[in-house]
PDB file of the backbone (N, CA, C, O) and the ligand in Angstrom, with CONECT records:
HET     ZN  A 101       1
ATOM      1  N   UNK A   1       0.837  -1.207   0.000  1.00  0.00           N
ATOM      2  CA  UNK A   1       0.000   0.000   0.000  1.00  0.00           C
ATOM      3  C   UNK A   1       0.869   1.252   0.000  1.00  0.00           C
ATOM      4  O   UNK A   1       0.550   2.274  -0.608  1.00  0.00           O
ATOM      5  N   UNK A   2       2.123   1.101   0.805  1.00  0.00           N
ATOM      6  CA  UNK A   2       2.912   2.379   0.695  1.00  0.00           C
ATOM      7  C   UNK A   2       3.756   2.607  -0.514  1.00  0.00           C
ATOM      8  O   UNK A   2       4.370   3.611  -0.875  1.00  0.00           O
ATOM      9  N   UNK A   3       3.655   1.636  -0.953  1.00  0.00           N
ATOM     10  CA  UNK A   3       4.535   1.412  -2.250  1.00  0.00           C
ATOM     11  C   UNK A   3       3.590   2.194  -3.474  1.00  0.00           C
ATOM     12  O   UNK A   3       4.114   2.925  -4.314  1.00  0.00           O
ATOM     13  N   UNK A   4       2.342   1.955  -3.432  1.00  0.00           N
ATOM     14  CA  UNK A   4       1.546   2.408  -4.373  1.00  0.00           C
ATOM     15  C   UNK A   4       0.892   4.092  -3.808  1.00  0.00           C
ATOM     16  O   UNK A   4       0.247   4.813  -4.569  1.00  0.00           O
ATOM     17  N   UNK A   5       1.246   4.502  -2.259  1.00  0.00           N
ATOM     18  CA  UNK A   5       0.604   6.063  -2.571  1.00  0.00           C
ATOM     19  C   UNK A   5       2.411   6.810  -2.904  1.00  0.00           C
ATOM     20  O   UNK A   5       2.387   8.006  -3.198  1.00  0.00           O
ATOM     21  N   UNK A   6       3.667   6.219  -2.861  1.00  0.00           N
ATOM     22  CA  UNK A   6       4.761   6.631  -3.225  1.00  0.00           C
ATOM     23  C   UNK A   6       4.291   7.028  -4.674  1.00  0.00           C
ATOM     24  O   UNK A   6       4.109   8.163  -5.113  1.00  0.00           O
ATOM     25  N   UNK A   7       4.115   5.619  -5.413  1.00  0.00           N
ATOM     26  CA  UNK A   7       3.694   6.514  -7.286  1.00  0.00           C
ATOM     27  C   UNK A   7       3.089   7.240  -7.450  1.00  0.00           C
ATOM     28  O   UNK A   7       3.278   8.163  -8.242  1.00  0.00           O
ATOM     29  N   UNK A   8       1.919   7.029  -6.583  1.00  0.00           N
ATOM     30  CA  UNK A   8       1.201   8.396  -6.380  1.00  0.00           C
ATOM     31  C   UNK A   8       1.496   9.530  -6.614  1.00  0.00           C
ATOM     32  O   UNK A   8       0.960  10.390  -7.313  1.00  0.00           O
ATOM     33  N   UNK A   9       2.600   9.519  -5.852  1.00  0.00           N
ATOM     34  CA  UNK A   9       2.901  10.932  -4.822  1.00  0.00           C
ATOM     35  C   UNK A   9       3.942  11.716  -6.503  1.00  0.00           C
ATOM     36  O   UNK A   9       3.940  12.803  -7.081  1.00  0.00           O
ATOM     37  N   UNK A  10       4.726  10.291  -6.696  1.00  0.00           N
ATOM     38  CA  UNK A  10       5.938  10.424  -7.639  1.00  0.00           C
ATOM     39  C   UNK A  10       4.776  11.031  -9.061  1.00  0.00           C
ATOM     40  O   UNK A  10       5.197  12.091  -9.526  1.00  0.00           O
ATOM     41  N   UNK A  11       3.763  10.636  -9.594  1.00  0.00           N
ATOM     42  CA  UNK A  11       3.219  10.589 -10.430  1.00  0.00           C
ATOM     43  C   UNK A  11       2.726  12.518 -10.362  1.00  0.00           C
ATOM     44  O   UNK A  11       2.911  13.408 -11.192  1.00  0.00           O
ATOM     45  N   UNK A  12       2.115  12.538  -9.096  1.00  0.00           N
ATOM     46  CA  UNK A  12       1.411  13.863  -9.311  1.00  0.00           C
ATOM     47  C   UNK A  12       2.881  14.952  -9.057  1.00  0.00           C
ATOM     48  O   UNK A  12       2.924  16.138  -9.386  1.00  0.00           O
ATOM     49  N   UNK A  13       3.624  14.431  -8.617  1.00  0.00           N
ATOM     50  CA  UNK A  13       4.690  15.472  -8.621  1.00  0.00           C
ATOM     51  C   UNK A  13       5.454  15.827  -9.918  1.00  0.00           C
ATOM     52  O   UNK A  13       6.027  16.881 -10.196  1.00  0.00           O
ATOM     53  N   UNK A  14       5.280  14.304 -10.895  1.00  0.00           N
ATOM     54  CA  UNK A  14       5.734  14.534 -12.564  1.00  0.00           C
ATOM     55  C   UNK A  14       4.806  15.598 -12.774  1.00  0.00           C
ATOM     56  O   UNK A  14       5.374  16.655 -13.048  1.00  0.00           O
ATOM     57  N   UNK A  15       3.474  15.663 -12.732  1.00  0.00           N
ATOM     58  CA  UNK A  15       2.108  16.130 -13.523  1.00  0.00           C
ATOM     59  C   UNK A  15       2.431  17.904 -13.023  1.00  0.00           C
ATOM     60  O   UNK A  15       2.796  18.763 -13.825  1.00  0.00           O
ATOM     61  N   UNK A  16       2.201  18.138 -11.586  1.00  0.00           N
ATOM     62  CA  UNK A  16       2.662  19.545 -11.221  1.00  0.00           C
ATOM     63  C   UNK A  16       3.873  19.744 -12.260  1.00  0.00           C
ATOM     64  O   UNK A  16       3.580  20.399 -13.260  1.00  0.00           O
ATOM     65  N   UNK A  17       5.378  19.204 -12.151  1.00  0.00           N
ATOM     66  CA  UNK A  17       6.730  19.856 -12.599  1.00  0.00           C
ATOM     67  C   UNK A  17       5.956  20.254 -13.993  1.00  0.00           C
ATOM     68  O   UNK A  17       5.781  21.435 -14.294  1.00  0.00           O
ATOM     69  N   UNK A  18       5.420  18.952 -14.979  1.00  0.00           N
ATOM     70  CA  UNK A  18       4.960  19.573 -16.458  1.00  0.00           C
ATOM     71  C   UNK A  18       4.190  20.883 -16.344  1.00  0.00           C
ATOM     72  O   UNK A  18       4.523  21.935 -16.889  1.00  0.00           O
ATOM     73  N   UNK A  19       3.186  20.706 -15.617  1.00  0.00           N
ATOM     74  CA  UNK A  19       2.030  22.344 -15.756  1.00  0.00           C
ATOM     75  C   UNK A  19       3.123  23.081 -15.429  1.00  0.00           C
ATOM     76  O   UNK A  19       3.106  23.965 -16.286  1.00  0.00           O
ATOM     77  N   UNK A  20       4.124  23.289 -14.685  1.00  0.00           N
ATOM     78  CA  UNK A  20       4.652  24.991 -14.213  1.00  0.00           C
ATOM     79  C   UNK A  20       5.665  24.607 -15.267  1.00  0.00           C
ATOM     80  O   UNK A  20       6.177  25.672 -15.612  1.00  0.00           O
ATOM     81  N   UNK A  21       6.292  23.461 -16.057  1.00  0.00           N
ATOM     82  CA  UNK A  21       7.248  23.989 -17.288  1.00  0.00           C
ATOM     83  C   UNK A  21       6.229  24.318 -18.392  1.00  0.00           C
ATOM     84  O   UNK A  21       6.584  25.198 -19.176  1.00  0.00           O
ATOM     85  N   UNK A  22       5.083  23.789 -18.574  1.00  0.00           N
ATOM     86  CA  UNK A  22       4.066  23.854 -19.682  1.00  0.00           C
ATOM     87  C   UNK A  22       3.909  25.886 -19.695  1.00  0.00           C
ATOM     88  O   UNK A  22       4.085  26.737 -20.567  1.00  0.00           O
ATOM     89  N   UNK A  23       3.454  25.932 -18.079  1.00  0.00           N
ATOM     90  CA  UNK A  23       2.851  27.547 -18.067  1.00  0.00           C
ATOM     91  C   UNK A  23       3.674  28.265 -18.175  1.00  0.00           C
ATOM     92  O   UNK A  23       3.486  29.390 -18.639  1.00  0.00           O
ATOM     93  N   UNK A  24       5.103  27.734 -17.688  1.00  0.00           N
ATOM     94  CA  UNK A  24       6.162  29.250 -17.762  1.00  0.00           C
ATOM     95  C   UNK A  24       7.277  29.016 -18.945  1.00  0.00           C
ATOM     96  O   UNK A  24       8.405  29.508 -18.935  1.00  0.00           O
ATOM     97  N   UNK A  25       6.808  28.279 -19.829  1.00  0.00           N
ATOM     98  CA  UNK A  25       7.619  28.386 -20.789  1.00  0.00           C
ATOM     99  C   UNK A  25       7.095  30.112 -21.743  1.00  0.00           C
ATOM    100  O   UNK A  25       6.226  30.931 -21.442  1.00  0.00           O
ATOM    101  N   UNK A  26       8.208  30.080 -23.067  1.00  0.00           N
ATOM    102  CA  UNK A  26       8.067  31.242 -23.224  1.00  0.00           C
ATOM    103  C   UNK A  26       7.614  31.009 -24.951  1.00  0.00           C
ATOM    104  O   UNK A  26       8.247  30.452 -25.848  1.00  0.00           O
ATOM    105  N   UNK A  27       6.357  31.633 -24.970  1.00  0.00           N
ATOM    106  CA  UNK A  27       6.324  30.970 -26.670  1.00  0.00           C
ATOM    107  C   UNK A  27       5.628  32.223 -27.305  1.00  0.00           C
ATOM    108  O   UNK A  27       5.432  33.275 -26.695  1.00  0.00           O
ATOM    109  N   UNK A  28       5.259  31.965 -28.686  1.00  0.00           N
ATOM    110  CA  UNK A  28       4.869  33.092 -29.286  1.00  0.00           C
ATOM    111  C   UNK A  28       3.360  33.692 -29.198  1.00  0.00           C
ATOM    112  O   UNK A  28       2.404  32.971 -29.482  1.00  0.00           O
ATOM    113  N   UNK A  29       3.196  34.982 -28.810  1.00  0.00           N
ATOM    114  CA  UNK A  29       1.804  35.233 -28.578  1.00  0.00           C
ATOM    115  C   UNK A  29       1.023  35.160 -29.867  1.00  0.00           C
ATOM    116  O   UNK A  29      -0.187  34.939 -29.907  1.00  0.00           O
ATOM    117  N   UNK A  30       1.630  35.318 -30.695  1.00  0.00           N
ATOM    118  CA  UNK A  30       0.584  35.419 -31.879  1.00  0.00           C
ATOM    119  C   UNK A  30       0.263  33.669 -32.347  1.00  0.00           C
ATOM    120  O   UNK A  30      -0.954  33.485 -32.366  1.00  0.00           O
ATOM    121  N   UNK A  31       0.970  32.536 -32.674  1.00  0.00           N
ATOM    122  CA  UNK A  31       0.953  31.138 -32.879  1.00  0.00           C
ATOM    123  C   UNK A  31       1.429  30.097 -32.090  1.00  0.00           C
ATOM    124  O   UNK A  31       1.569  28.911 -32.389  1.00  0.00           O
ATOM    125  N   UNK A  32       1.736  30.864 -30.706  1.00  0.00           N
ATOM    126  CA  UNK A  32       2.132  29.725 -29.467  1.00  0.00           C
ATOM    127  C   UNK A  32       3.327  29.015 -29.777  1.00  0.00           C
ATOM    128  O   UNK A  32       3.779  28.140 -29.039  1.00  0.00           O
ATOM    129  N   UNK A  33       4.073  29.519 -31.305  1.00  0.00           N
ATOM    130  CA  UNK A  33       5.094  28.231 -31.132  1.00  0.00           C
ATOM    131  C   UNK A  33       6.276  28.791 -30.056  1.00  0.00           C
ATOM    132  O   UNK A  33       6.108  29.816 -29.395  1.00  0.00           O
ATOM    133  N   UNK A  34       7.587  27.899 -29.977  1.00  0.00           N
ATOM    134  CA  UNK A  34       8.130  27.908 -29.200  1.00  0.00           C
ATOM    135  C   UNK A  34       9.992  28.310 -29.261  1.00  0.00           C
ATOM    136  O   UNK A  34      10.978  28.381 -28.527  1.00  0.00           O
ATOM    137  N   UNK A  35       9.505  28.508 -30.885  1.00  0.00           N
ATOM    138  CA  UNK A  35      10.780  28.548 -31.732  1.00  0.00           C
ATOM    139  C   UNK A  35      10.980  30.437 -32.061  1.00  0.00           C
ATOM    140  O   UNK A  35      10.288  31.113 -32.823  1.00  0.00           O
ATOM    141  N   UNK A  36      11.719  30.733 -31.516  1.00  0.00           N
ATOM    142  CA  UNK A  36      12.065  31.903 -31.512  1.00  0.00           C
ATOM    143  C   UNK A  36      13.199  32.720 -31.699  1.00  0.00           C
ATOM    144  O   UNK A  36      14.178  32.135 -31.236  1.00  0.00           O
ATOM    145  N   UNK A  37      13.463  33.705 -32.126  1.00  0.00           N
ATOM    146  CA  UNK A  37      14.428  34.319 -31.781  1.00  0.00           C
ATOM    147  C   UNK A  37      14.944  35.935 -31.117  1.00  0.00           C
ATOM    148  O   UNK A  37      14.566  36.998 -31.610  1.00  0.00           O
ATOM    149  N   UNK A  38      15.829  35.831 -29.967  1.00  0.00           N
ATOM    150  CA  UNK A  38      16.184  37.006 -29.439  1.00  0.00           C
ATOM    151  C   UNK A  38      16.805  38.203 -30.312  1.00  0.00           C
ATOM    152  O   UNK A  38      17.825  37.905 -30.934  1.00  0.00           O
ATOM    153  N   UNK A  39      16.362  39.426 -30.434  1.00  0.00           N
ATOM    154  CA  UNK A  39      16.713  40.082 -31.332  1.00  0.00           C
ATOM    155  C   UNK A  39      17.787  41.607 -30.850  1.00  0.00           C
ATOM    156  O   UNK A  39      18.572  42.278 -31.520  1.00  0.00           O
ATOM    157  N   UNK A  40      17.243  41.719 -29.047  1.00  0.00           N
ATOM    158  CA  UNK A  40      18.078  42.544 -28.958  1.00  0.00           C
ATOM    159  C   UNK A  40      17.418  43.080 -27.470  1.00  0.00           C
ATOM    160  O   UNK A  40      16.234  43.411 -27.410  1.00  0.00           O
ATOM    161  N   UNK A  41      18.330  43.128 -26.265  1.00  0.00           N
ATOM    162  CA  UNK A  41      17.661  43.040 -25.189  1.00  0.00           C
ATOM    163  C   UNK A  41      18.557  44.296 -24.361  1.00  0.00           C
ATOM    164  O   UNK A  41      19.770  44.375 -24.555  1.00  0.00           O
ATOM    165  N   UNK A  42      18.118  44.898 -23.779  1.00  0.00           N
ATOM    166  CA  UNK A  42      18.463  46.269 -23.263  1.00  0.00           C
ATOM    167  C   UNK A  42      18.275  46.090 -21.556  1.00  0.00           C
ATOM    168  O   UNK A  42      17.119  45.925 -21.167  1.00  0.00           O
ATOM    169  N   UNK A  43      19.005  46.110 -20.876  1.00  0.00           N
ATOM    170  CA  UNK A  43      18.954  45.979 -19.363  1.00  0.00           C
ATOM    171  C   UNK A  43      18.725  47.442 -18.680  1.00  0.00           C
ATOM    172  O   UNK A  43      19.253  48.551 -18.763  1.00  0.00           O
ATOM    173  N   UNK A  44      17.292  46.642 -17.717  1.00  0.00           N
ATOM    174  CA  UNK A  44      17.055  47.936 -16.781  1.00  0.00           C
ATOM    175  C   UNK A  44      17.448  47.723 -15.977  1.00  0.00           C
ATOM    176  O   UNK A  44      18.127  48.711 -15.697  1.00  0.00           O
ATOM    177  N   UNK A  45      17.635  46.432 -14.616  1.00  0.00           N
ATOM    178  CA  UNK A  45      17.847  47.289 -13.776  1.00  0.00           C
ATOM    179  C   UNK A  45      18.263  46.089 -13.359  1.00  0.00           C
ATOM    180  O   UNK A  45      18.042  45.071 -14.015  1.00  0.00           O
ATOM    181  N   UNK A  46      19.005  46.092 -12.053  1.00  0.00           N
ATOM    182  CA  UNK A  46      19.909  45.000 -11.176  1.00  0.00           C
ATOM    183  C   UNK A  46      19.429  44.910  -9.679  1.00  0.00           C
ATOM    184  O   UNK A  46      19.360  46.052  -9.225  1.00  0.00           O
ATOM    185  N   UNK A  47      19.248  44.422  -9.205  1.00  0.00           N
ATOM    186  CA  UNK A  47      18.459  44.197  -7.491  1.00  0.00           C
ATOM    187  C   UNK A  47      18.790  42.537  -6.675  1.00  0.00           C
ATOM    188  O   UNK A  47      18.945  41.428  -7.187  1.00  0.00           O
ATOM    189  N   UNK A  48      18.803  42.922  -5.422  1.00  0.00           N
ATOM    190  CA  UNK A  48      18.973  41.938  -4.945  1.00  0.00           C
ATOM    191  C   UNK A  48      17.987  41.153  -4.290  1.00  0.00           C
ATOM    192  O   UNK A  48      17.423  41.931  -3.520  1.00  0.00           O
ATOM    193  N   UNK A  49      17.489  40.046  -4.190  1.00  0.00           N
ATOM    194  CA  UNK A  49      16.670  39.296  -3.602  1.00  0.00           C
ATOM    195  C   UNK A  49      17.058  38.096  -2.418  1.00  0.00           C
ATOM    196  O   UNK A  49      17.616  37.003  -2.520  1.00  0.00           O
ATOM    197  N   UNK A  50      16.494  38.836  -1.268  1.00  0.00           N
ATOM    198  CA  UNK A  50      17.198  38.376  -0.202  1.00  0.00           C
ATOM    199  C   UNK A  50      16.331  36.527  -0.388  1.00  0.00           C
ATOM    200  O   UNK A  50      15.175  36.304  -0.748  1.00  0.00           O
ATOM    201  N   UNK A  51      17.778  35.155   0.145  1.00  0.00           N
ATOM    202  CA  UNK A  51      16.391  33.808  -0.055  1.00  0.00           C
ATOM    203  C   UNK A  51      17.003  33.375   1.430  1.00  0.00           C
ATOM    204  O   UNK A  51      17.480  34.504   1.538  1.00  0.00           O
ATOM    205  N   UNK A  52      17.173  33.104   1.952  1.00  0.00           N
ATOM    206  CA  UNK A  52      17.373  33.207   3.500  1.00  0.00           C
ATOM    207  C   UNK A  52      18.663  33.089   3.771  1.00  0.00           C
ATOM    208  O   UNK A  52      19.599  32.625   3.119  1.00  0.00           O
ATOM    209  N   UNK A  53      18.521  34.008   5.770  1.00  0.00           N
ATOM    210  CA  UNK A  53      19.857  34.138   6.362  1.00  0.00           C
ATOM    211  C   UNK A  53      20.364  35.231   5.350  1.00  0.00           C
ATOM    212  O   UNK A  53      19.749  36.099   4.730  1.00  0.00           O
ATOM    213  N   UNK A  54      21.991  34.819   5.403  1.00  0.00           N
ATOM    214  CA  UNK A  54      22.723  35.797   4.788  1.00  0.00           C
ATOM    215  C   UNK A  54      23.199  35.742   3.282  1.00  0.00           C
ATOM    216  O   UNK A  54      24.253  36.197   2.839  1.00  0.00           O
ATOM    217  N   UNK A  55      21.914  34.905   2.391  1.00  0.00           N
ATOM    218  CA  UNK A  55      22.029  34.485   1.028  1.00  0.00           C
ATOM    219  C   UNK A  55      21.416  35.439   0.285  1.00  0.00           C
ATOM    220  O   UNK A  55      20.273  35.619   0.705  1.00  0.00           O
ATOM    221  N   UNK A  56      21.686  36.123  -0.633  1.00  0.00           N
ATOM    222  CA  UNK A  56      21.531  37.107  -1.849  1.00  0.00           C
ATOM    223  C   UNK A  56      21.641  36.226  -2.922  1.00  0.00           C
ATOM    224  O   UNK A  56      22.395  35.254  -2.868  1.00  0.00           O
ATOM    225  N   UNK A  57      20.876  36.510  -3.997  1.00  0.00           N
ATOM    226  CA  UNK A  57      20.722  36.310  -5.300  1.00  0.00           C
ATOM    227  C   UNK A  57      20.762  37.445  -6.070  1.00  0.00           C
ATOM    228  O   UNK A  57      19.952  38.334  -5.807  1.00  0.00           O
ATOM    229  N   UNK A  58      21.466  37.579  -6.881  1.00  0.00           N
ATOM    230  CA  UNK A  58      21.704  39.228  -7.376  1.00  0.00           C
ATOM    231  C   UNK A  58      20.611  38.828  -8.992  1.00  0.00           C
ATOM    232  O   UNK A  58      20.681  37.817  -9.691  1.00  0.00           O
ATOM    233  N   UNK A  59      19.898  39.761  -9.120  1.00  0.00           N
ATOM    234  CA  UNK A  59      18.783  39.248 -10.545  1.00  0.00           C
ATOM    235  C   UNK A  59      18.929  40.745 -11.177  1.00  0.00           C
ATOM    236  O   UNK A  59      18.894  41.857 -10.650  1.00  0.00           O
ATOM    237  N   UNK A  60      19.131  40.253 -12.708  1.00  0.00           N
ATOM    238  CA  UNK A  60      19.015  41.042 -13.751  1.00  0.00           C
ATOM    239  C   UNK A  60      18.073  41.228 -14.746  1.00  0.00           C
ATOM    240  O   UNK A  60      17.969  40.403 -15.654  1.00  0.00           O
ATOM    241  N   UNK A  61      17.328  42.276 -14.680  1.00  0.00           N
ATOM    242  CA  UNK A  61      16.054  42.315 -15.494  1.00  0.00           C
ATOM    243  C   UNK A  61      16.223  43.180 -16.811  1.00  0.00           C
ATOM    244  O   UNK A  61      16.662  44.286 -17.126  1.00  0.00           O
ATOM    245  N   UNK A  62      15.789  42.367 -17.254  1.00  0.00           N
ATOM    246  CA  UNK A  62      16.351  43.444 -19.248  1.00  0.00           C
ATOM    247  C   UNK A  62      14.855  43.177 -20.058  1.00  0.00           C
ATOM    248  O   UNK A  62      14.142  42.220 -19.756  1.00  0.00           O
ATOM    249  N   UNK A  63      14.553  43.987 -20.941  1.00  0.00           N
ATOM    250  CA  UNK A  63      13.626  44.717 -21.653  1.00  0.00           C
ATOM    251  C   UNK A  63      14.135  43.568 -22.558  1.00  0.00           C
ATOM    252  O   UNK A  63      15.325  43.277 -22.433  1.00  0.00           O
ATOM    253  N   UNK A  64      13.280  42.777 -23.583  1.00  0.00           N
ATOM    254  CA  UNK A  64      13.945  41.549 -24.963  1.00  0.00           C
ATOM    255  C   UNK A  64      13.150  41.985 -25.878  1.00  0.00           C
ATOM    256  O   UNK A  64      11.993  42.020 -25.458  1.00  0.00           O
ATOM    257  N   UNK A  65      13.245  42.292 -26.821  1.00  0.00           N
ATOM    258  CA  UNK A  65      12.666  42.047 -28.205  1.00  0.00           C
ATOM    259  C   UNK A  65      13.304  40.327 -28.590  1.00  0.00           C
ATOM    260  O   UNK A  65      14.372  39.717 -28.637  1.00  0.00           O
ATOM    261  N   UNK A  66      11.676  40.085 -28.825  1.00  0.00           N
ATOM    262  CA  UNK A  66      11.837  38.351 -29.845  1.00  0.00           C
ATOM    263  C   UNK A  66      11.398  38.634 -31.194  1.00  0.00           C
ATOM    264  O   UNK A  66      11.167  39.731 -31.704  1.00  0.00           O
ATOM    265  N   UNK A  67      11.329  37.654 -31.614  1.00  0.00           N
ATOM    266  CA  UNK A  67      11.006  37.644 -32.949  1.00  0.00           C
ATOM    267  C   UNK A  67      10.842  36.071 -33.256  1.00  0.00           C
ATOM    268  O   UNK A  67      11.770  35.265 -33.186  1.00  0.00           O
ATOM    269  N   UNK A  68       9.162  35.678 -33.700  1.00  0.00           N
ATOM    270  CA  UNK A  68       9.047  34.314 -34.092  1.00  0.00           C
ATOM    271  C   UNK A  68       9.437  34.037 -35.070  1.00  0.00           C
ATOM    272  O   UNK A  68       9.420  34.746 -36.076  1.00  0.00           O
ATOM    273  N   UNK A  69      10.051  32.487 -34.923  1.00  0.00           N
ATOM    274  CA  UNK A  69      10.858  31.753 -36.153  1.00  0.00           C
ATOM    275  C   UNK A  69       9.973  31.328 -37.347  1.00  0.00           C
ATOM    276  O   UNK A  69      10.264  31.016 -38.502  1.00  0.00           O
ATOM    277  N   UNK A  70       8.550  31.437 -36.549  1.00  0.00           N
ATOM    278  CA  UNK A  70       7.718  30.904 -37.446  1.00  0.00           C
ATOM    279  C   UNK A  70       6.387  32.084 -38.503  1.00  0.00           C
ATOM    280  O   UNK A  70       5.960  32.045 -39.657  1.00  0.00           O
ATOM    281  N   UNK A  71       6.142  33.051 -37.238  1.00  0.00           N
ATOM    282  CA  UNK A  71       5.324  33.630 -38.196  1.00  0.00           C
ATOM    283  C   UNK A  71       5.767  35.395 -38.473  1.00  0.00           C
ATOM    284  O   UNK A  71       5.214  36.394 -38.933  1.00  0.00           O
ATOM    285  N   UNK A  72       7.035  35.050 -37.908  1.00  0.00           N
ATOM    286  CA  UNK A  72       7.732  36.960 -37.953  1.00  0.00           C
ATOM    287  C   UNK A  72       6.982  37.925 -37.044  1.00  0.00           C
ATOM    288  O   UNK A  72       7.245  39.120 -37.178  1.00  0.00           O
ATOM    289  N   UNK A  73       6.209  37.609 -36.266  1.00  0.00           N
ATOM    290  CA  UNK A  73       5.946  37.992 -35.014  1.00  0.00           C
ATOM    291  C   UNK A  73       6.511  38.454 -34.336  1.00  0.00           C
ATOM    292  O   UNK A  73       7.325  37.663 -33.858  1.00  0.00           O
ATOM    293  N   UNK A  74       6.635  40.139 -33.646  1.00  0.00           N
ATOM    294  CA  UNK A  74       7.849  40.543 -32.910  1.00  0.00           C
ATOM    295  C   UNK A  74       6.878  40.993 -31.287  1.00  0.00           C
ATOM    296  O   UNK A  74       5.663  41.171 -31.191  1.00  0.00           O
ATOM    297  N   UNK A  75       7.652  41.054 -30.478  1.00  0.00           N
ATOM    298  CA  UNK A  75       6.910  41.181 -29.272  1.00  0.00           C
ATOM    299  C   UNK A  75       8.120  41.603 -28.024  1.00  0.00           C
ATOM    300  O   UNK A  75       9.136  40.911 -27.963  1.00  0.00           O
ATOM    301  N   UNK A  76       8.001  42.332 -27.419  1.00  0.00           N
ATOM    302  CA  UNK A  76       8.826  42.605 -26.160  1.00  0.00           C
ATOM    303  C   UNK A  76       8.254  41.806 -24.441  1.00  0.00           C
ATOM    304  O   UNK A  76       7.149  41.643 -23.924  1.00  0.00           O
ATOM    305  N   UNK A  77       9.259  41.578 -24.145  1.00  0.00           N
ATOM    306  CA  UNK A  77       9.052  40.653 -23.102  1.00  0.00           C
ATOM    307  C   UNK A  77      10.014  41.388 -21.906  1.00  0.00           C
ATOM    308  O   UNK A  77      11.182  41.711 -22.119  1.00  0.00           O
ATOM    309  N   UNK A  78       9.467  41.551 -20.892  1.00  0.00           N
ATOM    310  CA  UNK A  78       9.945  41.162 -19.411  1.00  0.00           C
ATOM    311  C   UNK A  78      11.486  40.088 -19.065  1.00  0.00           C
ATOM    312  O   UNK A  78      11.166  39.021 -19.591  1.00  0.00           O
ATOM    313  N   UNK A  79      12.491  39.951 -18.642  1.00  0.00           N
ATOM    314  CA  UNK A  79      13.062  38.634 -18.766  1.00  0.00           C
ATOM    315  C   UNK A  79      14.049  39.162 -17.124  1.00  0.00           C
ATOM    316  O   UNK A  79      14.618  40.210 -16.819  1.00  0.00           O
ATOM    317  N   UNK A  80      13.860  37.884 -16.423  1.00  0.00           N
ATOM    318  CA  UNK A  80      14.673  38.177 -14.710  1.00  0.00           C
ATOM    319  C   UNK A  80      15.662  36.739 -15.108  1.00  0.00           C
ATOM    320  O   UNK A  80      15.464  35.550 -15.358  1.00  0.00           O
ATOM    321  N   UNK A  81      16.821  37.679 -14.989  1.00  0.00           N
ATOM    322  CA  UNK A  81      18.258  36.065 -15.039  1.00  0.00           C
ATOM    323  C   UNK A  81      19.271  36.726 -13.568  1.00  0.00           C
ATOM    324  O   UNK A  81      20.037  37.643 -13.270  1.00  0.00           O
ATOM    325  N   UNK A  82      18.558  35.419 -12.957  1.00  0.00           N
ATOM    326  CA  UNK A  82      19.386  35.444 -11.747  1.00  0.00           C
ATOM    327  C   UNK A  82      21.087  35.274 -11.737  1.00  0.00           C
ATOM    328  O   UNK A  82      21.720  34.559 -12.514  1.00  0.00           O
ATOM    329  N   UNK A  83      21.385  35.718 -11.169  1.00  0.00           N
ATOM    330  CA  UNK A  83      23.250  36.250 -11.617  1.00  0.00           C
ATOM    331  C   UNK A  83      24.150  35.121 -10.332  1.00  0.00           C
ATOM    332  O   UNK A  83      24.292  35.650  -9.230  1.00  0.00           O
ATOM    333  N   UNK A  84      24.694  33.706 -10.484  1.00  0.00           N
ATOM    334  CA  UNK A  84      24.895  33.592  -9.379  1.00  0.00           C
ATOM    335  C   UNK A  84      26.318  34.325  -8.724  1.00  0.00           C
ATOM    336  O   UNK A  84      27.380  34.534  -9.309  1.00  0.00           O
ATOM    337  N   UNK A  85      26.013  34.582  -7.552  1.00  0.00           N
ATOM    338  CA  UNK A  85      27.180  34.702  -6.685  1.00  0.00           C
ATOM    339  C   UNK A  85      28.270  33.954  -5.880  1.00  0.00           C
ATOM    340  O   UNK A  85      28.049  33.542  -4.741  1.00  0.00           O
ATOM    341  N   UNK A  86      29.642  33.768  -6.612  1.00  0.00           N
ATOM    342  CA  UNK A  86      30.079  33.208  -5.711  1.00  0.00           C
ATOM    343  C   UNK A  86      30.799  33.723  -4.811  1.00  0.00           C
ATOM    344  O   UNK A  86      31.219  33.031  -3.884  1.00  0.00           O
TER     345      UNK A  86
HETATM  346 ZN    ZN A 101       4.567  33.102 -34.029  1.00  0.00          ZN2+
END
């Protein structure tokens, strides 16, 4: 019985990881595909995000122009790339 609510557990934890890679992937607003390209990305601004104790994550947020591979679709996006610190 414990053996079978483990797959369970293993199963719905596959199903969650897919929905939050499914939802936060980044695709094209106009045809959803997924094939894209970066065309030219301009950085605003740099900040730190405290994740506990005395740990910082330093995150870089830049302004992107894309451009779809598929239907020439151009669109500006939001984009946060965490910077690690060593
Ligand atoms: Zn497109």
């Amino acid at each position: 019985m414990e053996a079978f609510q483990e797959t369970l557990a293993l199963i719905g934890f596959a199903i969650v990881g897919f929905l939050f890679w499914y939802f936060s992937r980044r695709t094209c607003p106009s045809c959803k595909n997924t094939n894209f390209t970066e065309l030219e990305r301009q950085h605003l601004k740099t900040y730190q995000k405290h994740l506990s104790g005395s740990d910082y994550q330093q995150i870089d947020e830049y302004k992107v122009n894309f451009k779809c591979d598929e239907c020439n679709h151009t669109w500006t996006d939001r984009v946060k790339e965490a910077v690690r610190l060593d």
